[in-house]
C-alpha positions as CSV (number, residue, x, y, z in Angstrom):
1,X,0.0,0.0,0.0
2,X,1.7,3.3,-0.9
3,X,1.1,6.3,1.3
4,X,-0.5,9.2,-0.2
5,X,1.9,12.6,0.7
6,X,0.1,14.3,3.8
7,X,1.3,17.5,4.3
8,X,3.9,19.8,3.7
9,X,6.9,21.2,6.4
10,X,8.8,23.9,6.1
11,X,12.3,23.1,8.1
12,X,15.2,25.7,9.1
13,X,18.1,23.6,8.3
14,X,21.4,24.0,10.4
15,X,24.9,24.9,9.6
16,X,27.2,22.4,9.5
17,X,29.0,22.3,12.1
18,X,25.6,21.8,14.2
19,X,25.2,18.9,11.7
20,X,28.2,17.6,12.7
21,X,27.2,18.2,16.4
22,X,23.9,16.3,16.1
23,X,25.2,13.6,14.1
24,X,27.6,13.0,16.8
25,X,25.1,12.4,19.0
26,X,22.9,10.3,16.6
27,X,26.3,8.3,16.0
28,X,26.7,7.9,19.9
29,X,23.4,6.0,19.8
30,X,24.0,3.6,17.0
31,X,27.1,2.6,18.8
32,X,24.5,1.6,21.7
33,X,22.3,-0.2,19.0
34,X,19.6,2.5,18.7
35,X,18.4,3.3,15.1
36,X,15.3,4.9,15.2
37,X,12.6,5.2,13.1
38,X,13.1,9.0,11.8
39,X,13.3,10.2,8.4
40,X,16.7,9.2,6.8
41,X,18.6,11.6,4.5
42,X,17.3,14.5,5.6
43,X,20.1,17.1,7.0
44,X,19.0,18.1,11.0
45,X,16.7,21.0,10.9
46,X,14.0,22.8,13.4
47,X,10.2,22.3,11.7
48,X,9.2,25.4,11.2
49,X,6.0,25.6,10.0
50,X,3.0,22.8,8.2
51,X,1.2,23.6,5.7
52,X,-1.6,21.9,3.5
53,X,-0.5,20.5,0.3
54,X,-2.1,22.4,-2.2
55,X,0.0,25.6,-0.9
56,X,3.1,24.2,-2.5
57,X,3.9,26.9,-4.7
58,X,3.0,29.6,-2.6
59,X,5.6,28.3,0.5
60,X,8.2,28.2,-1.8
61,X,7.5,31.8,-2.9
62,X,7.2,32.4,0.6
63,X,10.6,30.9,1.3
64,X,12.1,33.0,-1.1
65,X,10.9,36.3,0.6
66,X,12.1,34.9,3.6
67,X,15.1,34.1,2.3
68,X,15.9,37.2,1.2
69,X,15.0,39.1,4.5
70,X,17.0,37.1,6.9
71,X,20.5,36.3,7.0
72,X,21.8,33.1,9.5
73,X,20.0,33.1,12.4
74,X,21.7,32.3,15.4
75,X,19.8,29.1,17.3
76,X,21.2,28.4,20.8
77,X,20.5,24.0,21.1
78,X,20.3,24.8,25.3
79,X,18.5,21.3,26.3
80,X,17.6,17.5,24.9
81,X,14.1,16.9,25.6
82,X,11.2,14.3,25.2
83,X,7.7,14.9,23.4
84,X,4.5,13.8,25.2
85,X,4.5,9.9,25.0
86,X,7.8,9.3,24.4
87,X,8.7,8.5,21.0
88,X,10.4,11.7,20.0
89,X,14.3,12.5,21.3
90,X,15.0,15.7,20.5
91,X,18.0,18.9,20.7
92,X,15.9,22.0,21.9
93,X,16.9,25.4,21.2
94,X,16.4,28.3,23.3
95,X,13.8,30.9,22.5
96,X,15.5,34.0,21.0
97,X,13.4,36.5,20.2
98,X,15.3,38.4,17.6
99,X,16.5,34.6,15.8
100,X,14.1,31.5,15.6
101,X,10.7,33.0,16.7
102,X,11.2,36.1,14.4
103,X,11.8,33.9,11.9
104,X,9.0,32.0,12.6
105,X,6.7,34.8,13.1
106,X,7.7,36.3,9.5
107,X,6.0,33.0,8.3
108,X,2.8,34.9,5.9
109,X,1.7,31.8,4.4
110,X,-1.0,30.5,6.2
111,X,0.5,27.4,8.5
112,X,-1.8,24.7,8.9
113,X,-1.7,23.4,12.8
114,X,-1.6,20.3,12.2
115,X,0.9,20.2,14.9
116,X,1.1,22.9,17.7
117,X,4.8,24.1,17.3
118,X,7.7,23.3,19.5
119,X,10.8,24.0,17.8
120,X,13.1,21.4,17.9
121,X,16.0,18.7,16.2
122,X,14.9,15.6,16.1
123,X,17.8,13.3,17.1
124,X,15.7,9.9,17.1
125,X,12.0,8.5,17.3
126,X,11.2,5.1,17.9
127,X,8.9,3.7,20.8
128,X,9.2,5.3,24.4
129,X,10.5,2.7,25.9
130,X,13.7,2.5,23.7
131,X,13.5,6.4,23.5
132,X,14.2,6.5,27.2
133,X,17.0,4.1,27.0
134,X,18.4,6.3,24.1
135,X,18.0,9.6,26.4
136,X,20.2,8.1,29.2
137,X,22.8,7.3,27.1
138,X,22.6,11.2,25.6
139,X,21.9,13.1,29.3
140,X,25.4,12.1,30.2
141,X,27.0,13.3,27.5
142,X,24.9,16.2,25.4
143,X,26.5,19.6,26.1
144,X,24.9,22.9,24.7
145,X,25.7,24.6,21.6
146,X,25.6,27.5,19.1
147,X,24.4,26.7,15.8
148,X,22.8,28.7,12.8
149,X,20.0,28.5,10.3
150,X,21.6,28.5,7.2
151,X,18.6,28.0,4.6
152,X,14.9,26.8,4.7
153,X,14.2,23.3,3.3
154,X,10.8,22.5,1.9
155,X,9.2,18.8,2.1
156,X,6.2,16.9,1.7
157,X,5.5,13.8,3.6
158,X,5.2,10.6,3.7
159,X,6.7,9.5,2.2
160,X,9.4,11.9,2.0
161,X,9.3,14.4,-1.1
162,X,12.0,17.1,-1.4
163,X,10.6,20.2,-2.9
164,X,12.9,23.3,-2.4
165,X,16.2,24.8,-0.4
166,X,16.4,28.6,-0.4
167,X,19.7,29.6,1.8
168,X,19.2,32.7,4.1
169,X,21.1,35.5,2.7
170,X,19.3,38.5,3.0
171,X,19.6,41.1,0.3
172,X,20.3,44.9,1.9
């Protein structure tokens, strides 16, 4: 049975140094025999915003205005944290009004809530149970960091459809 695409995300991908950071982490857990059941290929991001999937060509315009008005944006990863039931393991950021909620905020295109937003990098999902294993492997050894939102990354999913990268480069 093939999966009919769902929705679309707009994600604020990080630098990559920070994806060198997360995957470091991520890599940590494999060694332990976690593997998770997250999207593969995709570089480590913060979700941004959902939309429905008929506003395809309007995010992507929308991504270029953005695009154009913000440079990096500066993302502190403070904190590793847990969604509600468990199955998500994530690298949180700090809340920065002049970065990642400004950016958000700028968002014109009408989001579709499909989820509430809680800005995050997903570092693994899989049941809780192994997610809690997975987290106290990581609480001993996650320290915070400065990373930056180098582009915006537009997908559709599931399954997983790559639609558009605009980098953040703002034009004076």
């Amino acid at each position: 049975m093939v999966m009919a695409e769902q929705f679309l995300t707009l994600m604020a991908d990080l630098d990559n140094n920070a994806q060198g950071i997360m995957s470091d982490l991520y890599k940590k857990l494999q060694v332990a025999g976690f593997t998770g059941v997250q999207t593969p290929g995709l570089p480590y991001h913060i979700s941004l915003a959902t939309f429905a999937l008929d506003q395809e060509k309007e995010v992507v315009e929308e991504m270029h205005r953005l695009g154009e008005r913000f440079s990096s944006v500066p993302v502190h990863i403070s904190h590793i944290g847990l969604f509600a039931g468990g199955k998500v393991l994530f690298g949180g950021p700090d809340m920065n009004p002049a970065g990642l909620l400004e950016l958000h905020d700028a968002i014109k295109t009408d989001k579709k809530d499909i989820y509430p937003w809680t800005p995050h990098a997903t570092i693994l999902i899989d049941e809780p149970e192994v997610v809690n294993d997975a987290l106290r492997i990581l609480v001993r050894s996650f320290t915070p960091f400065m990373a930056d939102v180098v582009g915006l990354h537009l997908c559709a999913f599931w399954p997983t459809r790559e639609i558009a990268y605009v980098p953040l480069i703002k034009i004076q």
